[in-house]
C-alpha positions as CSV (number, residue, x, y, z in Angstrom):
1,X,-19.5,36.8,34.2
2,X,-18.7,38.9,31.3
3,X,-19.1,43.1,31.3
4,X,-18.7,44.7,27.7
5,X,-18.8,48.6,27.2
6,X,-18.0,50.2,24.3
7,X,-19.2,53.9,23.9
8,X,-17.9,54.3,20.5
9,X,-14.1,55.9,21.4
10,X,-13.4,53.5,24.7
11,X,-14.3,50.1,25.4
12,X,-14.4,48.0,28.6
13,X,-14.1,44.1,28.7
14,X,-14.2,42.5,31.8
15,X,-15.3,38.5,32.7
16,X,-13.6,36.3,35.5
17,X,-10.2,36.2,34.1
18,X,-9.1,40.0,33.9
19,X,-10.5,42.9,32.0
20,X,-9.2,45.3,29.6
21,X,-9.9,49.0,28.2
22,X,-9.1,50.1,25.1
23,X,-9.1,54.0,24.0
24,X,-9.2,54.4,20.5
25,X,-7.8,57.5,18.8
26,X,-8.3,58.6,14.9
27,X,-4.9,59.7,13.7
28,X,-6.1,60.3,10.2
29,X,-8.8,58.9,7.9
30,X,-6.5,55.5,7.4
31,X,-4.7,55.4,11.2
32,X,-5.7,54.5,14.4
33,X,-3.9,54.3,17.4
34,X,-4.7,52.2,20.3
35,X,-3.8,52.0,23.8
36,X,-4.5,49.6,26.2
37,X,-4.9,48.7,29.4
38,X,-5.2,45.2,30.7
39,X,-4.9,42.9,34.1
40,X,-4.8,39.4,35.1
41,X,-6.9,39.0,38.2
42,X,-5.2,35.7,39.1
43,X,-1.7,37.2,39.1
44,X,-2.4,40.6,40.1
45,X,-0.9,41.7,36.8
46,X,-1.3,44.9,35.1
47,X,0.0,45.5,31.8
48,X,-0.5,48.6,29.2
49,X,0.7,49.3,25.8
50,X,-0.1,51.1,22.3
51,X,-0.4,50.0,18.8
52,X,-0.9,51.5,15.3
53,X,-3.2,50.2,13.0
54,X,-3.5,51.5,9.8
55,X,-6.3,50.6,6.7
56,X,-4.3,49.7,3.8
57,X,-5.1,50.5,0.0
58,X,-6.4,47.1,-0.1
59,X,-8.6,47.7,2.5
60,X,-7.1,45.1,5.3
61,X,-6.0,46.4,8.5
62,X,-2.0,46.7,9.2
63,X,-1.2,46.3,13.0
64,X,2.0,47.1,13.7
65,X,4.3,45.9,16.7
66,X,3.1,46.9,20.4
67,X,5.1,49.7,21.5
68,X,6.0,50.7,25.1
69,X,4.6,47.4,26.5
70,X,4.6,48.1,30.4
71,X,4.4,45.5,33.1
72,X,3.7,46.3,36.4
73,X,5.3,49.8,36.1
74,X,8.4,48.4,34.5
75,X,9.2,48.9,30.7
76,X,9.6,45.6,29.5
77,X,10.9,45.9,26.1
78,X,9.0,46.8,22.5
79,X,10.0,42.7,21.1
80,X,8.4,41.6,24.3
81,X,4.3,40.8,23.4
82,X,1.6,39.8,25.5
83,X,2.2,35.8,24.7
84,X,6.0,36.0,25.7
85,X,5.4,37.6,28.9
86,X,1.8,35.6,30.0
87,X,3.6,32.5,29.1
88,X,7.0,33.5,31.3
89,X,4.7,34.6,34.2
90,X,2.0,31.5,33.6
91,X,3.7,28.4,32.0
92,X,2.4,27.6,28.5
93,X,-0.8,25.8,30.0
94,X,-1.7,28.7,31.7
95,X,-1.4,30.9,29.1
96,X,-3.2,28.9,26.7
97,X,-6.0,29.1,29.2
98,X,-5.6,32.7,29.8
99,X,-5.8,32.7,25.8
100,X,-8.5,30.8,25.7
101,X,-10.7,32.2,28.5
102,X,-9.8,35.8,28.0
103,X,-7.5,37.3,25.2
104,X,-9.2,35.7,22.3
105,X,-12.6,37.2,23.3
106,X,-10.8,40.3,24.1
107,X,-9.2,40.3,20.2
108,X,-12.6,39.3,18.9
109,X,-14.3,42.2,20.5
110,X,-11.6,44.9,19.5
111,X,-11.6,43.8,15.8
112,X,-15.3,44.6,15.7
113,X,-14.9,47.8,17.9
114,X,-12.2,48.5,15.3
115,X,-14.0,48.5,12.2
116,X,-16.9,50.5,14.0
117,X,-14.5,52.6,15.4
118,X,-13.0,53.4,11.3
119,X,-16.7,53.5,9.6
120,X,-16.0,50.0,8.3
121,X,-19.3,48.2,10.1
């Protein structure tokens, strides 16, 4: 099963594994941030953060760093990323199927909602 909204500010991705919703937010004709909000049915897990992006004079994207990465309520630190704290709470195998099943759909999907999102489609 795999749900996909996207009404042009806010998008919702859900399939089996967990879902996620992302709220876009134009900071200026070059900056967007992000925030997100995702969980991990399996585990329970809910996990939000935000994240700049900014379109370069060369006309790639710059993410930076996460900031304010929150895990179940709990601050857990802006050098912690999803991949250090899904493999601590999975094991490696399990993240690399969580990767696999969920977040690399999940990345695919808010690169395109990205460039839509910037006038870049």
């Amino acid at each position: 099963m795999v749900n996909y909204i996207f009404d042009g500010t806010k998008s919702t991705f859900k399939n089996d594994i967990g879902e996620a919703i992302i709220q876009f937010e134009k900071v200026s004709d070059s900056r967007v941030d992000i925030k997100v909000k995702m969980k991990h049915y399996l585990t329970n897990t809910n996990a939000t953060y935000k994240k700049y992006i900014a379109l370069r004079d060369d006309g790639n994207l710059q993410h930076y760093p996460i900031k304010e990465f929150v895990v179940q309520g709990i601050n857990v630190g802006e050098y912690n990323t999803i991949k250090k704290y899904f493999t601590y709470l999975l094991g490696e195998e399990g993240y690399k199927k969580f990767k696999d099943d969920f977040l690399n759909e999940y990345s695919t999907r808010k690169a395109m909602e990205l460039n839509r999102f910037m006038g870049r489609d």
